[in-house]
N, C-alpha and C positions, 0 to 999 in steps of 0.2 A: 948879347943874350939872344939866344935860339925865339922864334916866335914860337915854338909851342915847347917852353923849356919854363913849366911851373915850378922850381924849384930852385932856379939859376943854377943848376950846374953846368950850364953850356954845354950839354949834348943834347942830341936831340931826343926827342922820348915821345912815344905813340901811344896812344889808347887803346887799347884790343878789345874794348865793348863796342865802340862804333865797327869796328871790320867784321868783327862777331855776329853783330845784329843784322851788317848787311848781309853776309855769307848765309844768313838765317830764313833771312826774306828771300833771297834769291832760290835758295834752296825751294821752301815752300812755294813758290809763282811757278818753279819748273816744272813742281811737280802736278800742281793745279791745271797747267798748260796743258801738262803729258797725258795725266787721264781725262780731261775734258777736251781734247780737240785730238791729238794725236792717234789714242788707241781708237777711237770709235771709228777715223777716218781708215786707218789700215785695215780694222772688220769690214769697213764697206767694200773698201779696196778687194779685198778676199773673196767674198761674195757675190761681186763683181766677176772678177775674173772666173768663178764657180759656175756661174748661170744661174746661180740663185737669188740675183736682183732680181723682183720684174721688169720689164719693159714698160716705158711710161704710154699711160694711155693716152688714145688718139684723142684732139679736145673736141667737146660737143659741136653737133651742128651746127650751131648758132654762132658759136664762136667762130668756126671753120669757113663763115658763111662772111663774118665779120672780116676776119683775116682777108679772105680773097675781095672784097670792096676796099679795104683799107691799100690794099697793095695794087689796086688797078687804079685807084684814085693817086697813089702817090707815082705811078707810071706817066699820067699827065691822061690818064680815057675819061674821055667825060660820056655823060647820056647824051643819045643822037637826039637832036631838036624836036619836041612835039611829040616825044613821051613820056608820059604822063604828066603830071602837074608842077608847076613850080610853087615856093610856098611863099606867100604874101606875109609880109612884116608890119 
């Protein structure tokens, strides 16, 4: 007896609502996929190559001011001795 032979006839025999349901699902997640990630990326993509992205703007001062201490600090520059204060814990 076939393991999926509900009838004992010893052949073998499929269900076509489980393939049905997956073919179902699969359908709708690609399509979900297609218009939620795919088209909007090739619009930009378009756009892009058009010149009609803008260009990202330059970040504030502050941060720019941030960046450049962050990246001298991680070079190994420290402050020369005896400028300004140090702070007490």
């Amino acid at each position: 007896m076939c393991p999926r032979d509900p009838y004992g006839t010893g052949e073998f025999s499929w269900s076509r609502a489980p393939v049905l349901t997956a073919l179902i699902s699969f359908l709708i997640i690609a399509a979900v996929v297609y218009f939620l990630v795919v088209v909007p990326y090739n619009r930009l993509q378009e756009r892009r190559a058009r010149g009609q992205e803008q260009a990202p703007t330059p970040p504030p001062e502050d941060i720019a001011l941030l960046t450049e201490i962050r990246d001298l600090l991680a070079d190994g520059h420290r402050p020369a001795s005896g400028t300004g204060t140090s702070p007490t814990f």
